[in-house]
N, C-alpha and C positions, 0 to 999 in steps of 0.2 A: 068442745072441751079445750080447756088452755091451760097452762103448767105455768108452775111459780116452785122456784129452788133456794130456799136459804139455807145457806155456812154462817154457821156462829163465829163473830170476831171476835176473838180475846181485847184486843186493846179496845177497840169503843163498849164492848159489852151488848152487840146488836146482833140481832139475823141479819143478813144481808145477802141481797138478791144476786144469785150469779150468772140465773137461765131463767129469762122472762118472757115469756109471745103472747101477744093480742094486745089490749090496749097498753099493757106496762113497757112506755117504750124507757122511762125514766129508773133504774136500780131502787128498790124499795130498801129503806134502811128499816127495823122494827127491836121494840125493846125484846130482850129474850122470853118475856112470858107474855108475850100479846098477843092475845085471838088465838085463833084455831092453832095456828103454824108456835105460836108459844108454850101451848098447853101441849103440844106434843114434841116439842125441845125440850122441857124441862122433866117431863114425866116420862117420857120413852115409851111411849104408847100412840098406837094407831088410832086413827079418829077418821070418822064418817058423819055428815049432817047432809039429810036433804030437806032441811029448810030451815037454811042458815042465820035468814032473821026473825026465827025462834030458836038460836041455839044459842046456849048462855055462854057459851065460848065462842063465840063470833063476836068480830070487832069490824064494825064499818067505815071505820075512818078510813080506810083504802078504798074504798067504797066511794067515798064521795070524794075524794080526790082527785081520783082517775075517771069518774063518772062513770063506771062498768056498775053493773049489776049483778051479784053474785045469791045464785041460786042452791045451786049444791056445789058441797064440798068434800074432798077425802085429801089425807095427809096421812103422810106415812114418817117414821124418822130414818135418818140416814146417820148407818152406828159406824163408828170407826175403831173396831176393837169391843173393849167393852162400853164404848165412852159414842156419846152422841154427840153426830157433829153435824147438825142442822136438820130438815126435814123437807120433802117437798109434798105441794100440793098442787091437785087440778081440782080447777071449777068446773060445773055446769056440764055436768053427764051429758051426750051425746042423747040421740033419739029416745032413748027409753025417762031420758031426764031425773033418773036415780041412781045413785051408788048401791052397791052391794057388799055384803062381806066378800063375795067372791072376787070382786073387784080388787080390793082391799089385797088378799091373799095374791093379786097379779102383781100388785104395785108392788107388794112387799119380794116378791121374788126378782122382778127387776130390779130393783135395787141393790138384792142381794148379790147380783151380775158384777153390777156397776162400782163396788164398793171400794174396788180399788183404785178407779179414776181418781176421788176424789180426795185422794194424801198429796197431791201434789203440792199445791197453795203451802197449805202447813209443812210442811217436809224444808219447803225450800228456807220459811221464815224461820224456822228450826235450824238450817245450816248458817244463817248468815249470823246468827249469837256466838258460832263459837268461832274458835280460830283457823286461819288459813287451811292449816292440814288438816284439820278436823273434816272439813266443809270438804275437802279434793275427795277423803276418804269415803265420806256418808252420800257424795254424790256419784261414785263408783259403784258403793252397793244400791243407792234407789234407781240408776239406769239399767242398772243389769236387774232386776228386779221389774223394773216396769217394761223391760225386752222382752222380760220371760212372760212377765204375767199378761197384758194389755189386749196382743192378738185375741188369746182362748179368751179371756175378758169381754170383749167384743163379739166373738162367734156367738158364746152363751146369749148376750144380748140380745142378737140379732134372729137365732131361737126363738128367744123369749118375743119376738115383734112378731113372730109368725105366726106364736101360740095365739095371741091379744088381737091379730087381725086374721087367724083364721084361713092361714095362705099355704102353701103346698111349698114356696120355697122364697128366701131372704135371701139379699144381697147387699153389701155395704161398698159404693164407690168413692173416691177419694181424688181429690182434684190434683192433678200436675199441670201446675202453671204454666212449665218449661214447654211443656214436652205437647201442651193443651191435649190432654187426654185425660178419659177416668179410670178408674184401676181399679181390680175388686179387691179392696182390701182382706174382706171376709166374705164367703159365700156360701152357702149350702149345695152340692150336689157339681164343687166345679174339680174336686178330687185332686188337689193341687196344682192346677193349671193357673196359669197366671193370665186374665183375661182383662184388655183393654181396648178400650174404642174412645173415639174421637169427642171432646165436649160440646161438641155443638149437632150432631149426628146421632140418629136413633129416638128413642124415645124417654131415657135416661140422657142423653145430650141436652133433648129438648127442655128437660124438666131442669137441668142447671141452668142453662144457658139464657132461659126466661125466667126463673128462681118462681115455678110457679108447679103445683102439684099436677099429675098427668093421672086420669083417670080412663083405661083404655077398656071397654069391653070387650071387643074382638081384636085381639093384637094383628091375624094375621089382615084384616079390613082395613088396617090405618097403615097406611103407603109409607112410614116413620120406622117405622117396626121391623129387625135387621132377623132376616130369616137363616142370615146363613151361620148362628150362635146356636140355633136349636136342629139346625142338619148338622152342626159340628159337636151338639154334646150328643143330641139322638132325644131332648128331653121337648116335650109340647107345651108348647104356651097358649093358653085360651087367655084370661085377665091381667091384664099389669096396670098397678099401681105405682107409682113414683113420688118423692116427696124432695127437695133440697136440704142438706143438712145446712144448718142456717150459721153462718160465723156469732157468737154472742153479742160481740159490742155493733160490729157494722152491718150485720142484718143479710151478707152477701154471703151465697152458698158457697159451702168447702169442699161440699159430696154431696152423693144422693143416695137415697137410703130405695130401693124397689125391692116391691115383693110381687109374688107370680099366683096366679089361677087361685081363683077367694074357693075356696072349700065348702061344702054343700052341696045339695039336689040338684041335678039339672044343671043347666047352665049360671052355676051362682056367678056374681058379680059384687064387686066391690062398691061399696054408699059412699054417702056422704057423710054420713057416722065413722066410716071406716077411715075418708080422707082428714077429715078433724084428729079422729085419732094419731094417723101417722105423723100428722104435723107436732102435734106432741109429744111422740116419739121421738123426733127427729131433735128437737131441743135436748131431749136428755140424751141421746147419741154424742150432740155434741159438746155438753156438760164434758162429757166423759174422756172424748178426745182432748178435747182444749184442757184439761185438767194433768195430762200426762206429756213425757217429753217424747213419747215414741214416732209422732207422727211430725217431725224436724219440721218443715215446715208450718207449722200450727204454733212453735212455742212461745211466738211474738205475744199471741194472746190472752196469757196470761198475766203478763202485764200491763197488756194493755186495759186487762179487768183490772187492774189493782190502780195503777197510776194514771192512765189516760179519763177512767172516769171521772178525774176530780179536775179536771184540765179542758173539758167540754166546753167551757165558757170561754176559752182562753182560744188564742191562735196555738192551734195544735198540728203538727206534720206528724206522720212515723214513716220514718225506713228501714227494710229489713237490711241486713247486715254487706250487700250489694249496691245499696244507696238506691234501690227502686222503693218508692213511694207505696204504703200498703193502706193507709190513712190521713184522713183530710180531716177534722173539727170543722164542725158550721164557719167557726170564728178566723177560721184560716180563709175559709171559701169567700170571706166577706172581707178580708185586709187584702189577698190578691186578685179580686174583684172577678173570681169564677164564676160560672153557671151553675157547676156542680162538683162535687168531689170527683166525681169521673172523668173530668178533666188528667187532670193529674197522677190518681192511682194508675199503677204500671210502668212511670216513664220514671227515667233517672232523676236524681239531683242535679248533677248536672247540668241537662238540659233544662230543667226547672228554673233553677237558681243563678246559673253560669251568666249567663249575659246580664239578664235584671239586676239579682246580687248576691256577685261574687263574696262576697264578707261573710253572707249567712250561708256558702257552699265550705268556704274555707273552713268554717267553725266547725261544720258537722265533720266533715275529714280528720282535723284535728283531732277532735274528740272522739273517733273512731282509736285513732294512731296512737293518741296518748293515755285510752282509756278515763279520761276525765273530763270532769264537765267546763264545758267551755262557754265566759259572759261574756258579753260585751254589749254597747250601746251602740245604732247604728242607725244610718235612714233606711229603711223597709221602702222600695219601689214595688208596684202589683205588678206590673209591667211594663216591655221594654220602649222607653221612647215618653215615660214619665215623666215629666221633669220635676213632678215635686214630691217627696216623699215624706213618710213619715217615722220621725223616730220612733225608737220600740226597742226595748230590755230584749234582747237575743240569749237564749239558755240552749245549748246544746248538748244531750245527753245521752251514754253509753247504755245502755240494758244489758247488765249481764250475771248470767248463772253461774254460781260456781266461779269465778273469773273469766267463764268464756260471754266475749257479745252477744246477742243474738238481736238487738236492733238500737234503731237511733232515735232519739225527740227530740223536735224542735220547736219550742217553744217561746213566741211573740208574745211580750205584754207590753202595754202601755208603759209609757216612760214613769210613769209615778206607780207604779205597781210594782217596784221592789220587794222582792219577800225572803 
């Protein structure tokens, strides 16, 4: 099963993709009444096909684009007030390979969870129309607002992943960079205990730390598996499931979503239906966070959906507000003549930039300090002991909410690529 989530743009007048897994690694842009995902934009109705090329509202030009094969489908719309502001849809039902109205009735209630994540985007283009005080104001009440609301927002959700996968108990962990540890943000049954472990240790460590799903049958069998969580609450773990909550634009886990002991006769155990599922889950988990300011560390991303996708082709850098590197573009990886973005992600500017070049360290500081964007033309060296370099349009740029930063772009183009 794989999820596809469109927000309706006011300015282009398109769906557009915010939360996409499996083959769509490219943002789908679509007119607002196209195919399935149109016809329930525009009418505010639920829709189900399981066989979608005989359903006269199916459109396959996505289809042959991406070169996926799309069997069945269900889309639900995602309302914001009385007013519809996009829809999401999964493909291609899990083992039973049909939708159901009951199906239908899950997604619609999940959403109904979710509904608050998704004011953010609008709320913020909302504030930057009017003026200064306006914007300090409206952005006082949507954080206290998304303080109050976002937790219990999340708990319901993560309910709702128990109901859909049939589990005795949900847990939502949440990555600290600093500190390298996971934190349960939300949990069922932890009775306000604050509970963290190491990201690279256990079996939620392991499912970050290799961003790959963990399917355990017997937890206490797998030498991974931290016994002394379940002598400290008193609760039995027979099944654990793990999934990575997936960053949107760079694909790199932010948390992990695990749920405990699959429910049923006997020793039930959790599928491979079950692990598809969660993985689809875990996308719309992170729609949800990445849509709100609650989770400080997360709010880079928001921009980075907005502005960084159109800059893919370009030499792209981000740093968060610290000057540590959170983003690489292909096109960056190929002007400083990297192996991989992993290079880079984690280390300063500084050390990045400092020795090779100083001009493109200065800029971004700059433009931190003086809150503006900072040009200039310069020779780009990859690295130190270059001797030739190449010139390139230098664009240094603040991101910020409300007047506060919250990160930096830096952006190489070609010398004749003035815009």
């Amino acid at each position: 099963m794989l999820c596809r989530l469109f927000l309706y743009d006011q300015e282009s007048d398109l769906l557009v993709s915010r939360c996409i897994s499996g083959p769509f690694s490219q943002p789908l842009c679509l007119p607002r009444s196209s195919g399935v995902a149109g016809f329930v934009f525009t009418t505010g109705e639920s829709y189900f096909a399981n066989d979608a090329y005989g359903d006269a509202h199916f459109n396959p030009t996505v289809d042959r684009q991406t070169k996926f094969s799309t069997r069945s489908l269900l889309a639900v719309p995602i309302r914001r007030g009385d007013n519809v502001a996009g829809c999401i849809e999964l493909l291609n039902s899990g083992a039973e390979g049909c939708y159901s109205a009951e199906d239908l009735a899950l997604v619609r209630r999940l959403l109904d969870r979710m509904a608050v994540g998704f004011t953010g985007a609008a709320v913020h283009r909302g504030i930057a129309a009017h003026s200064q005080a306006e914007a300090d104001a409206l952005t006082r009440v949507v954080r206290r607002d998304k303080a109050k609301h976002i937790a219990p927002v999340v708990r319901d959700l993560m309910s709702t992943v128990s109901t859909l996968l049939k589990a005795e108990r949900c847990t939502l962990f949440l990555h600290d960079p600093i500190r390298r540890i996971l934190w349960a943000f939300v949990g069922s049954g932890l009775d306000g205990a604050r509970l963290e472990i190491s990201d690279a240790s256990g079996l939620a460590g392991a499912c970050f730390s290799n961003n790959v799903v963990v399917n355990i049958r017997d937890a206490y069998a797998d030498p991974r598996f931290n016994q002394q969580v379940d002598r400290g609450t008193g609760f039995k773990t027979t099944s654990i499931l793990c999934a990575p909550i997936p960053h949107m634009l760079t694909g790199r886990p932010v948390g992990v979503v695990q749920v405990l002991n699959k429910l049923g006769s006997g020793a039930a155990q959790f599928t491979k239906a079950d692990e598809q599922r969660i993985q689809s889950l875990c996308h719309m988990v992170s729609s949800t966070l990445l849509a709100s300011e609650y989770v400080e560390d997360l709010i880079v991303s928001v921009f980075l959906n907005d502005v960084v996708e159109r800059r893919l082709a370009e030499g792209t850098v981000m740093f968060d507000t610290s000057e540590k590197c959170v983003a690489v573009s292909s096109g960056a990886v190929d002007i400083f003549f990297l192996e991989s973005e992993n290079q880079w992600i984690g280390q300063k500017a500084e050390k990045l930039l400092g020795a090779t070049n100083p001009q493109l360290l200065t800029a971004l500081t700059d433009a931190q300090r003086s809150r503006e964007e900072q040009d200039l033309v310069v020779l780009v060296y990859p690295y130190v002991g270059e001797a030739e370099g190449e010139v390139r349009v230098v664009r240094a740029m603040p991101f910020q909410v409300a007047g506060v930063i919250v990160g930096l772009l830096l952006i190489l183009l070609p010398d004749n690529s003035r815009d």
